[in-house]
C-alpha positions in Angstrom: 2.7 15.0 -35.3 0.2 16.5 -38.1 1.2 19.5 -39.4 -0.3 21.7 -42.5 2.5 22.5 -44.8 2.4 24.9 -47.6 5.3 26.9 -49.8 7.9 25.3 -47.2 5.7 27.2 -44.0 3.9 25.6 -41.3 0.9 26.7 -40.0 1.3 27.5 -36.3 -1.6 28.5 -34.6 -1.8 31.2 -31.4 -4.2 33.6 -29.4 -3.2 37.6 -29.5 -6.2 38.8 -27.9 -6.2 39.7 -24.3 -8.0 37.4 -22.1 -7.1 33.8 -22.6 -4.0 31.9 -24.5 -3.9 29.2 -26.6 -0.6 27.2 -26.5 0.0 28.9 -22.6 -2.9 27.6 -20.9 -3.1 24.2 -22.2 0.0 23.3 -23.3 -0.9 20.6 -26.0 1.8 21.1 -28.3 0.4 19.1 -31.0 -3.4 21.3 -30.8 -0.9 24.4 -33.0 0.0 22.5 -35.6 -3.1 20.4 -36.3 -4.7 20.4 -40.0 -8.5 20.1 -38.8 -8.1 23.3 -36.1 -5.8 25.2 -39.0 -8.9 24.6 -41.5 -11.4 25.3 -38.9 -9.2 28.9 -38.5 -9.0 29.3 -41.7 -12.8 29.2 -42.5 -13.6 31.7 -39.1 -15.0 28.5 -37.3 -13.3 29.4 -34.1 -16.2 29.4 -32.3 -16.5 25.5 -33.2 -12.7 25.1 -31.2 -14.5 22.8 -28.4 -12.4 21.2 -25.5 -14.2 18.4 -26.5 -12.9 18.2 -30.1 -9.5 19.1 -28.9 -9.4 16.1 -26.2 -10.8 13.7 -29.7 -7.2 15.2 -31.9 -4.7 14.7 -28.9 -2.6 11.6 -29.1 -2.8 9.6 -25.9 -4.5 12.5 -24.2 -4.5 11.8 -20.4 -7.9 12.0 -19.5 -7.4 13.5 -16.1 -6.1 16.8 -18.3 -8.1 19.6 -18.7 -7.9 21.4 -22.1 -9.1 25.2 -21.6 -10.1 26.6 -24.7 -10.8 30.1 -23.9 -8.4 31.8 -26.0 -9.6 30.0 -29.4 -11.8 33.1 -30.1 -9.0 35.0 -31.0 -6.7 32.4 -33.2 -4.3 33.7 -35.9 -2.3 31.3 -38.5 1.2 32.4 -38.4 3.0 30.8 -41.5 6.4 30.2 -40.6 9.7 28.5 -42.9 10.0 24.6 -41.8 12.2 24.0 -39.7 12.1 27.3 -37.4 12.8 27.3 -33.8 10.2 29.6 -31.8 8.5 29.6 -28.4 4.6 30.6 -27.9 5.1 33.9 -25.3 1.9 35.1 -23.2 1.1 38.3 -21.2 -2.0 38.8 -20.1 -3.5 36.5 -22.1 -2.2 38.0 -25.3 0.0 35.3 -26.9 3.4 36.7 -29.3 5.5 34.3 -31.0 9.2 34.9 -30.6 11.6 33.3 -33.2 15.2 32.3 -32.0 16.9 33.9 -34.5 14.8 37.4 -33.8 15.3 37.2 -29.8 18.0 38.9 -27.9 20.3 36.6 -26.0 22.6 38.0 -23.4 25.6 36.0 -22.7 27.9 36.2 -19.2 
């Protein structure tokens, strides 16, 4: 999987407005990483974020999927260390990212 990697981050895209997620409603693990949607972000070409060009960076997309790109309006670059374990959270359309060593575990 493509990945842009600077200072020992990696660029992990998500969506904070309300409305529409990113990573939530499509699920396309490899379209937060990418290098041409982090460039595209990075030069305010969101509006350019077609389902179209997402379906053309996919490997093995399954054509019967449906990538909804609603929430690339609102993407952020959050520059995380390599290796960092997080998940892509989502209410309301407003996407947070939550790192493993930041969230609160219970244990029975």
């Amino acid at each position: 999987m493509k990945k842009v990697i600077r200072d020992g981050n990696v660029a992990v895209l998500f969506s904070p407005g309300y409305g529409a997620g990113w990573y939530t409603w499509h699920n396309q693990e490899e379209l937060i990483y990418h290098p041409t949607l982090i460039e595209m972000v990075e030069q305010n070409r969101q509006s350019e974020i077609t389902e179209e060009l997402c379906r053309t960076l996919v490997t093995n997309f399954d054509e019967n999927n449906y990538i909804y790109v609603g929430g690339a309006e609102d993407l952020r670059i959050e520059w995380m260390p390599v290796g960092s374990q997080f998940k892509i959270d989502e209410y309301d359309g407003a996407e947070s990212i939550l790192y493993k060593e930041n969230d609160w575990w219970l244990t029975a």
